[in-house]
N, C-alpha and C positions, 0 to 999 in steps of 0.2 A: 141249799146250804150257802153261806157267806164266803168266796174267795177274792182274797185281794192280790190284783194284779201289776207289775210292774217290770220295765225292762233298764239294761243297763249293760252296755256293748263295746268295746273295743279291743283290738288287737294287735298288739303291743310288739314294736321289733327294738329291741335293743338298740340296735345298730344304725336308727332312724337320728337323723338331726333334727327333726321337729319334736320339741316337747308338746303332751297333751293338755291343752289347757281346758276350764271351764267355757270359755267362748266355741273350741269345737264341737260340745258337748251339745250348747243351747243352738247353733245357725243349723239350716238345710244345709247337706250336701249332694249327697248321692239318694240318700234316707232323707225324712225328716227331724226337723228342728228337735230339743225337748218338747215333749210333747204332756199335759198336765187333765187331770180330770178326766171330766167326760168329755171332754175335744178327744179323747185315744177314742171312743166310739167310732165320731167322727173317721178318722183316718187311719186305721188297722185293719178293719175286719176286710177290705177288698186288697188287700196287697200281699204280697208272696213272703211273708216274716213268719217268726214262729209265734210272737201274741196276736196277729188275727187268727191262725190258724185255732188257737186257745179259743178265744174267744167267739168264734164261730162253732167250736164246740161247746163251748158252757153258757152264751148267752141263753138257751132255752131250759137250760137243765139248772142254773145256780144263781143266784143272786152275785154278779161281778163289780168287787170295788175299785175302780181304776185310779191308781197312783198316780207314776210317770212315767216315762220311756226316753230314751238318751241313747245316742251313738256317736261315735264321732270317727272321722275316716282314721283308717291305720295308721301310727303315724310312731313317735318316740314314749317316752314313760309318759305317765298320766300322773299330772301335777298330784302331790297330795290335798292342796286348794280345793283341787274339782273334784277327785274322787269323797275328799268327806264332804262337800258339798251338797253331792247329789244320791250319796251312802244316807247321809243326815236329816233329807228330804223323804226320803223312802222308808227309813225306819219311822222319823216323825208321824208321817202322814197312815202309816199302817197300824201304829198304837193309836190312834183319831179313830180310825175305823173298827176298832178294836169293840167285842166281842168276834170274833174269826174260825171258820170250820176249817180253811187251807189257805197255802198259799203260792201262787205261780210268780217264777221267774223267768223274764226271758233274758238270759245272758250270755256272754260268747265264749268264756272258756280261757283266753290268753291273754288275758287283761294283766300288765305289769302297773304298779305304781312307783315314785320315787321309793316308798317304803314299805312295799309289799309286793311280793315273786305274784303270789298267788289273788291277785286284787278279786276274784268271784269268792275265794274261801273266804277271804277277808270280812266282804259283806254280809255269806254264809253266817262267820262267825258272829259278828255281833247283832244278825236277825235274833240266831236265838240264845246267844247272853240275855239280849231284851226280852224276850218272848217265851223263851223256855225251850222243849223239847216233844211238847203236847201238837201245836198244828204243825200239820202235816205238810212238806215244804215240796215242790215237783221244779222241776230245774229242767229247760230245753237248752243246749247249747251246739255250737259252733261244730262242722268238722275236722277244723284248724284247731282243736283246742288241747289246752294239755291238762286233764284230767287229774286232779290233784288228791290226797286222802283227806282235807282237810272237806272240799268240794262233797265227796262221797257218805262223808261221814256227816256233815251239817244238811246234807239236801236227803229226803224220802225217796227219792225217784228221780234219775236224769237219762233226759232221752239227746240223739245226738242226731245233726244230718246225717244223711245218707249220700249224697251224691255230691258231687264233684264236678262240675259247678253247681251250684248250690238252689235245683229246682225243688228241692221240697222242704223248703222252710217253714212254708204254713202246715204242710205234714206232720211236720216235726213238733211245732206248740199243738196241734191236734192230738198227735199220740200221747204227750205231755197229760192233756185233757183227760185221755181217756183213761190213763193210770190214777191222779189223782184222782179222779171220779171212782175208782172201784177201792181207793185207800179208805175212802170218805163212806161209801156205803159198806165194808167189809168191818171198821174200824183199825182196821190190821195195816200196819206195817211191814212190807213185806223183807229177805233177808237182801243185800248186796253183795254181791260178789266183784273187787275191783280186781285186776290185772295189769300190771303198768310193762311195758314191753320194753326188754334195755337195745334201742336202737333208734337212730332219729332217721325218717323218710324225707326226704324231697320234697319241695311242695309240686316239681312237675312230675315227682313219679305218684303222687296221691289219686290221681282221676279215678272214679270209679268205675269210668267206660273199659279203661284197659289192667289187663292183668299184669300185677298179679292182686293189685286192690278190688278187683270185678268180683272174683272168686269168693274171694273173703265176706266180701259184701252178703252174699249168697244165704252165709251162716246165721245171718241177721232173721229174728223170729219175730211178728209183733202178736202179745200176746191177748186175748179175746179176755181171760181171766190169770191172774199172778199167781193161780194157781199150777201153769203152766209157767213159762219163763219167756221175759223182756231183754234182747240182749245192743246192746249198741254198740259198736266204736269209732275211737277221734283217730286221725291222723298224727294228734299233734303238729305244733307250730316251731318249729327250730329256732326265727329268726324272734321269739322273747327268748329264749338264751336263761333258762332259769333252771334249778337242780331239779324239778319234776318234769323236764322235758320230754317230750315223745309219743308216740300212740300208748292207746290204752283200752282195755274194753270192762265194760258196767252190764252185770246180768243180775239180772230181780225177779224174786219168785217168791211163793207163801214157803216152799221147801227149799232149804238151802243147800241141799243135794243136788236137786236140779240144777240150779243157778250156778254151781262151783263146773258140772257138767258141761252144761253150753260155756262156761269161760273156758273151760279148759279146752273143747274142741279148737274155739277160733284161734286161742292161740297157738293149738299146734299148726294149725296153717299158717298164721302170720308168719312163727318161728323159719316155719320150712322155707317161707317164702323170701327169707330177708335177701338171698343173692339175687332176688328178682326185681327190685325194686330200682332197678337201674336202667334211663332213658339218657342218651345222648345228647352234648347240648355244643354248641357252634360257636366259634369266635364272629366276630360281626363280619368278618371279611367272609371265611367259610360259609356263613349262613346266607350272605348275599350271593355267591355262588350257586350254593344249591335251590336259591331261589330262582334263579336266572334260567338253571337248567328244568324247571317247573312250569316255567312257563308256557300259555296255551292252553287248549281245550276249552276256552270258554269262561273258565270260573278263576276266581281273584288267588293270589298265593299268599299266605301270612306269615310274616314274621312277629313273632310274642320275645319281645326283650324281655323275659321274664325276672332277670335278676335289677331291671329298674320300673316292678311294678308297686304306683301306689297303692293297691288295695293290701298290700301286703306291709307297706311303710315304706316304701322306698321315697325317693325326690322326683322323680319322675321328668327331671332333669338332663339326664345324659344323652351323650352326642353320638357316641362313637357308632351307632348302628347309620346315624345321618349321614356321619361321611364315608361311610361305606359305601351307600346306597350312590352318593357322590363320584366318589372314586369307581365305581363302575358304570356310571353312565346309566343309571335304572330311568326306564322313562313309564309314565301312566302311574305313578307313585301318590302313596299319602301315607303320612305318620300323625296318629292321633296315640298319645298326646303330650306335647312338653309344656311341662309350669315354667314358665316366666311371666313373672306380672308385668316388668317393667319394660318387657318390647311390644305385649298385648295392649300397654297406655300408650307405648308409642306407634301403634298400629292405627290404634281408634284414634289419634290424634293427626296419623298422617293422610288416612281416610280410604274409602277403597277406589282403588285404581292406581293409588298412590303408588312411589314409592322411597324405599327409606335402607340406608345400610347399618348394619348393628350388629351386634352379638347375642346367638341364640343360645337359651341355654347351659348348662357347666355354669349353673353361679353360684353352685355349695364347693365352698374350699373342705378342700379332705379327700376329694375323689381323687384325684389325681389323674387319672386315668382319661378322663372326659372335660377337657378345657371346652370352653364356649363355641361353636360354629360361627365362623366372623362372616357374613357376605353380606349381598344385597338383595332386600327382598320385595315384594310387590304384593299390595292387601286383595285378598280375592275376595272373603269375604267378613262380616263382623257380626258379631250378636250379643246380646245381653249374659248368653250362658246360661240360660234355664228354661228347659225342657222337659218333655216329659217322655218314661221308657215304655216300650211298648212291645218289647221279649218275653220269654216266660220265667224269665230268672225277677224282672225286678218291674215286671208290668205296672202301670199307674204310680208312680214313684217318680216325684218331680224333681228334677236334677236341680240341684241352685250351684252355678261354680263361679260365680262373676263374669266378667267380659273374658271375651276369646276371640280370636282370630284366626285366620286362614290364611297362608300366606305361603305362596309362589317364590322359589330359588330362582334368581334371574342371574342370567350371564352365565349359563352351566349348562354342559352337556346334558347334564339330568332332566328329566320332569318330576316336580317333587315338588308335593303340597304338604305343607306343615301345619296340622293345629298347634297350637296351642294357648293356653288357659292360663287364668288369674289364679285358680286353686285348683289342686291336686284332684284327680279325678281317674276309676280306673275306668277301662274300656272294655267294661265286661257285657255286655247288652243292648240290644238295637232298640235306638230311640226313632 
């Protein structure tokens, strides 16, 4: 059978100073560029997303027509510009391909635009205004995501991550695969059962390693035939800040007994579990203490500034863990990673060995909180900025962040190496 594939990804924080433009949509980041045709052959099926994972399942079983594919790192709203832009590309290019048995999306769930809460329903909605209500649509998404009616109602089947950090994304367009593929040989559509859970979680209390999210996880069924039941759920993303906020869970069966069943068990777990979902979190000063006293045995100690991380939208920006680390005298140190472009030009420009005094850092007005790090610093090292990862989260995935530097605090009790970068980048994966 004929399915046409396309993906289309971002995750939207309200609360972000960068708006989303068309240009983050089309450069490398972290992911790849847009990506057009059969070039997604090319560069999908070996890397840990949910369209290789798809596509490594239907290359032998379906005839696959490839669209486009588009991410762009988390950031503010997503211009209306880019989103009809690359909406307008994907519906265009799927009526070209048109006669169609199904059709797969890979998309992430939290997507805001200037003019839509819901930017995946959105797309949803006008696949099938254009198209109808005849092919069969299969949706993998995000486990950041917040699960909307509109999502449920215009998609056949959506499958979600499972884990926390985010190792089975190719899993995840896999199991996508495997549902679509039993809608398509059955003819049936199977019943949905959604759940929207009125609470918002943490993004540090979501990990699926520790409870009370572990548990929950447990509930999760994949199922061999829909004749049995499919069940997933999202975390939800708090920081897009939209009225369908929050976890949610999606069960799919030929019997819609079943499916209302398994919804209803997980969420009496989640329900039970809502006092559980609380982890501690440290002022930068406090946190440089208990790092301190951590020290030893061998192995490195981490601090995760989590509330200035880019993969989430943050600026990635702020100081205030730097002068902590300062103010206590940390020695054997590195902070990866602050976006500054304009000390990374004056880095590359002063050369390595060099060295040069500036302000690091705090150059979004609004924080308040995190003024710039003024001293003097010394180039350790420099590079282009593009790498390649070589973890299990985002293996073979070539970083593109622009120029970056490394750069040594001089005249300080501390020992403290600083990346930082031309563009935002998180530090989720060993390169």
């Amino acid at each position: 059978m004929k399915i046409a594939v396309a993906g289309f990804q971002h995750e939207t924080n309200r609360f972000s100073p960068y708006p989303t433009t068309l240009f983050d949509f089309e450069r490398e980041d972290g992911w790849p560029g847009l990506t057009s045709g059969h070039a997604i052959f090319d560069v999908f099926p070996s890397m840990n997303l949910p369209l290789g994972g798809f596509l490594n399942f239907a290359k032998c079983r379906h005839e696959v027509v490839p669209i486009l594919w588009a991410s762009a790192e988390p950031g503010g709203l997503v211009e209306d510009v880019a989103f009809d832009d690359i909406s307008g590309r994907i519906l265009d290019q799927i009526e070209a391909a048109l006669p169609l048995d199904g059709i797969y999306l890979d998309l992430h769930g939290a997507m805001v635009t200037q003019s839509h809460e819901d930017g995946e329903g959105e797309l949803l909605a006008r696949l099938r205004a254009r198209f109808g209500e005849v092919i069969p649509i299969a949706v993998s998404l995000d486990l950041h995501t917040n699960v909307t009616m509109q999502m449920t109602n215009k998609a056949d089947v959506i499958t979600i991550f499972r884990t926390y950090p985010h190792l089975d994304m190719a899993k995840t367009g896999f199991r996508a695969g495997v549902l679509l593929d039993q809608i398509l040989a059955s003819g049936r559509k199977p019943h949905c059962v959604f759940r929207k859970l009125p609470l918002l979680i943490p993004l540090q209390s979501q990990c699926t390693d520790l409870e009370p999210t572990r548990s929950i996880y447990q509930h999760l069924t994949d199922a061999q035939s829909l004749n049995t039941v499919h069940a997933d759920v999202a975390m939800g993303f708090p920081p897009s800040d939209i009225a369908e906020n929050g976890p949610a869970i999606v069960a799919y069966s030929y019997s819609e007994a079943v499916a209302q069943e398994k919804a209803h068990q997980i969420e009496r777990e989640f329900l039970q579990s809502e006092n559980r979902f609380h982890y501690p979190l440290y002022r930068e000063d406090e946190g440089v203490k208990l790092a301190k006293e951590n020290i030893g045995g061998g192995r490195p100690v981490l601090l995760a500034d989590i509330q200035d991380n880019s993969g989430a939208g943050a600026t990635s920006d702020t100081t205030g863990l730097l002068y902590a680390l300062v103010e206590h005298g940390v020695k054997n140190c590195a902070i990866a990673a602050i976006h500054d472009s304009s000390t990374v030009e004056l880095a590359h420009s002063t050369g390595i060995g060099g060295e040069f005094s500036g302000c690091l850092g705090g150059k979004h007005k609004g924080d308040g909180f995190s003024p710039p790090y003024q001293g003097k610093f010394k180039v350790a090292a420099l590079s282009d900025g593009r790498f390649e990862f070589h973890g299990e989260m985002m293996k073979g995935s070539i970083a593109n962040i622009g120029p970056t530097a490394a750069l040594e605090l001089v005249d300080q009790e501390a020992e403290i190496l600083v990346v930082v970068t031309s563009e935002r980048i998180q530090c989720l994966d060993q390169a």
